[in-house]
C-alpha positions in Angstrom: 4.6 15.7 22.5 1.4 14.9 21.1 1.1 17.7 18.2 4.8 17.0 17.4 3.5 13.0 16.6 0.7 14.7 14.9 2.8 16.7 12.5 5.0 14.1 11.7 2.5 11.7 10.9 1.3 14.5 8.5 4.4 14.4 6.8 4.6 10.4 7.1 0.8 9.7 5.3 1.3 11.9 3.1 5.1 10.5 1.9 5.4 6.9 2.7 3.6 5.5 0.2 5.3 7.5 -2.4 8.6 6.9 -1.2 8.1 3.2 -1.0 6.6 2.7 -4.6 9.7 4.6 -5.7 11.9 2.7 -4.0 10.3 -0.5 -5.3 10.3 0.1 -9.0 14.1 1.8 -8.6 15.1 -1.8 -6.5 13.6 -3.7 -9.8 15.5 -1.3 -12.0 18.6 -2.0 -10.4 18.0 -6.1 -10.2 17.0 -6.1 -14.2 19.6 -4.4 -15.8 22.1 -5.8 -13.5 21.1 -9.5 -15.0 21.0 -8.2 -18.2 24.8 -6.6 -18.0 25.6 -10.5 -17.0 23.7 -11.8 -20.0 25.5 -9.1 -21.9 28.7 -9.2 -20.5 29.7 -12.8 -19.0 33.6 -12.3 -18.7 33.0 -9.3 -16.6 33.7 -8.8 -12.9 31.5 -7.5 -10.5 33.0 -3.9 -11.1 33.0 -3.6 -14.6 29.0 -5.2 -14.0 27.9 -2.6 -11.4 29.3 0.4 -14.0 27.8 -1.4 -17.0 24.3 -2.2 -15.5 24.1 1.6 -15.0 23.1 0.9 -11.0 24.3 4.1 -10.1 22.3 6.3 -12.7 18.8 4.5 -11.2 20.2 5.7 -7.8 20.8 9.3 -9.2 17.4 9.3 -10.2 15.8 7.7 -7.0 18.1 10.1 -4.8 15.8 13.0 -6.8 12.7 11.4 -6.8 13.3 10.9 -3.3 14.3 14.4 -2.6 11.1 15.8 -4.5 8.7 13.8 -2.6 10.5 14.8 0.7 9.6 18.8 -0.2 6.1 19.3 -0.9 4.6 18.4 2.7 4.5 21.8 4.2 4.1 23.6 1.3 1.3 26.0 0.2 0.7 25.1 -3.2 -2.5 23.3 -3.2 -3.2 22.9 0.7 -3.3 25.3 3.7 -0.7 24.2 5.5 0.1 26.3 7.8 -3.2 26.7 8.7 -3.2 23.7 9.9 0.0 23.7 11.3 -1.2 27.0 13.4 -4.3 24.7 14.4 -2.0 22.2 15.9 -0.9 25.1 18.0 3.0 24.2 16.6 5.5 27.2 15.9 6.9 27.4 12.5 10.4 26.2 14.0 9.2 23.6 15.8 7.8 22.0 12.1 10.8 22.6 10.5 12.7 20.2 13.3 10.0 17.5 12.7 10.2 17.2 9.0 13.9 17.4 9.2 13.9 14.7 11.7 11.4 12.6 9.4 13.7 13.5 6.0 16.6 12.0 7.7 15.1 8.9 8.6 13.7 8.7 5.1 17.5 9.4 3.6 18.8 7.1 6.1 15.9 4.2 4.8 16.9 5.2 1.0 21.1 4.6 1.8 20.3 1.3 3.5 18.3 -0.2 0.7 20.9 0.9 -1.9 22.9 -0.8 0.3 21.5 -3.6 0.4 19.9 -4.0 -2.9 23.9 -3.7 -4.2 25.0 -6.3 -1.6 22.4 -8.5 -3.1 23.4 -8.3 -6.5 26.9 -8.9 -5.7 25.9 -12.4 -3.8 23.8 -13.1 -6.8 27.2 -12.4 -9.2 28.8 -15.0 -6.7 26.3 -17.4 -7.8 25.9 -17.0 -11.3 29.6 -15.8 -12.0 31.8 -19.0 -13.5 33.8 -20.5 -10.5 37.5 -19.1 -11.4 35.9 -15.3 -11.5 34.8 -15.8 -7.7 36.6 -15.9 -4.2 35.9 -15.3 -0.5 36.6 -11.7 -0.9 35.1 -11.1 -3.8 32.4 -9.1 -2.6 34.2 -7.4 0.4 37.2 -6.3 -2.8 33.8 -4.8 -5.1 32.9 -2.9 -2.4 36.6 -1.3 -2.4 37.5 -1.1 -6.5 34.0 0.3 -7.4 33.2 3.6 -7.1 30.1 3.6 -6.8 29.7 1.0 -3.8 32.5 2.7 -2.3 30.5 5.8 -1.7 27.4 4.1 -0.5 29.4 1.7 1.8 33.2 3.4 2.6 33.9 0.4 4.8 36.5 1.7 7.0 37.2 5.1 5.6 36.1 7.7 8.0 36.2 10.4 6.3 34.1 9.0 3.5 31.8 8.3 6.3 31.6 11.5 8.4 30.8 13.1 4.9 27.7 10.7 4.5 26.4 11.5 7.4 27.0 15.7 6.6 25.5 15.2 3.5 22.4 13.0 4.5 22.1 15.3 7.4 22.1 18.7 5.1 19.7 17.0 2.8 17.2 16.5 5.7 17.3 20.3 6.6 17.3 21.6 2.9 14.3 19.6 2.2 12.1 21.0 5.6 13.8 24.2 4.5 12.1 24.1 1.0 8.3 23.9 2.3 9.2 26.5 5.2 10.2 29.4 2.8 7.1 28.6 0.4 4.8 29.1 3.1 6.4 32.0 3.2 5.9 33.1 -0.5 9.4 32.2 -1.3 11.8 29.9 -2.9 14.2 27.5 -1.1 17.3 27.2 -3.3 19.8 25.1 -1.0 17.5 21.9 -1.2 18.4 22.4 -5.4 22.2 22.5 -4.7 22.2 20.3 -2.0 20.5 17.8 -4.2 22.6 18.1 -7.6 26.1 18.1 -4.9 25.1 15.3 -2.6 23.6 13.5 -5.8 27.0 13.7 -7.3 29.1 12.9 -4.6 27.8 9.6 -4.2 28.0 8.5 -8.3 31.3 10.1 -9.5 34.4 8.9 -9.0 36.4 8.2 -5.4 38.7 11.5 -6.0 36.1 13.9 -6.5 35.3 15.5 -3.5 36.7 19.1 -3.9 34.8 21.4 -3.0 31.8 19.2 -2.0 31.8 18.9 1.8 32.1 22.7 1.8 29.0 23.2 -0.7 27.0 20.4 1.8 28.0 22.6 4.6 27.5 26.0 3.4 24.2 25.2 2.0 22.7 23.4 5.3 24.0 26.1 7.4 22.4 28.6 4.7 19.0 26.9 5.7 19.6 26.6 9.0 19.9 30.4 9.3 17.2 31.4 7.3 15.0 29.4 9.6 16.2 30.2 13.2 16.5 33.9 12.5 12.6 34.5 10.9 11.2 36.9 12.8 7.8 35.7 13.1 5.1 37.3 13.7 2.4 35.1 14.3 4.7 32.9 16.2 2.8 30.6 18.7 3.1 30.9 22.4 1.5 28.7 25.2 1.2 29.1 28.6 3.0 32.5 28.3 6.1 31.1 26.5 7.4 30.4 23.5 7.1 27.1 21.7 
């Protein structure tokens, strides 16, 4: 268990930091030219605000940013790492699982703050907005009518919410597959598809799901197989078996 900690607090010192400074300036972003859409547009309602303000653009962008931080721990560009990797005395397959693991949580971590950064602007609308443009349900309704909130937070539409989970899932494995096929010598496409169709999926429009859960799918499972049927040779064994 311990070399499993260890390489996932590779991945964590070497991300965190970067991840949180993005999500910082992309929270500020989003609370800026919110206020300023109000300024600009005070007869407005919170949807016509959230479209306005361009909140879902800065989440485009820190969905990217995120993504491209999430894939370069692991890969051979500037570091040896899976020298140190074979140090640890880890198998290949076995680091792929732990940064997939630690890309979800970070996906998850990105989705909530969204989420919450666009619940806070929508209590701050209640507060600021005249008296006769606000309700009880004002907020609950945004969260229906917009697009964009919709798709981060599908209140009680299931299948908006079993794709969030495919697609923050798929994202995790395409971006531990990235770094595995570099050290390698090769390139890890699905994390670039993945990317652009999860990315889209959560900005566009309601109706435009197509052909998207089956891109999410096909692209994860393309990882997945690249990964669990490498023949390594130098694979790591310990105590006669396997790791």
């Amino acid at each position: 268990m311990k070399k499993y900690l260890s390489v996932a607090g590779l991945f964590c010192r070497s991300t965190l930091y970067k991840l949180l400074g993005v999500s910082v300036l992309a929270v500020a972003a989003e609370i800026i030219m919110f206020i300023t859409a109000m300024k600009t547009y005070p007869d407005y309602g919170i949807e016509l605000l959230v479209k306005s303000s361009r909140t879902a653009i800065v989440f485009a962008v820190w969905f990217v940013l995120f993504a491209a931080i999430l894939v370069l721990p692991g890969c051979d560009f500037k570091s040896r790492s899976g020298y140190t990797f074979r140090r640890l005395q880890i198998s290949e397959k076995a680091v792929f699982v732990c940064q997939s693991v630690y890309n979800l949580t970070a996906f998850v971590m990105l989705l909530c703050m969204q989420i919450l950064t666009a619940y806070g602007l929508c209590m701050l609308y209640t507060h600021l907005a005249p008296a006769d443009m606000v309700s009880g349900h004002t907020v609950f309704l945004a969260f229906y009518r917009s697009d964009f909130l919709h798709s981060i937070l599908p209140l009680q539409e299931t299948v908006r919410w079993a794709y969030i989970v495919m697609a923050l899932v798929s994202m995790a494995v395409c971006t531990a597959h990235f770094p595995f096929m570099n050290r390698r010598g090769s390139f890890g496409f699905t994390v670039v598809v993945n990317t652009v169709v999860v990315m889209f999926s959560f900005v566009n429009k309601l109706g435009y799901f197509g052909m998207l859960p089956f891109v999410t799918f096909l692209t994860a499972g393309k990882a997945l197989f690249d990964v669990f049927t490498w023949e390594e040779e130098d694979e790591i064994y310990e105590n006669g078996a396997a790791i």
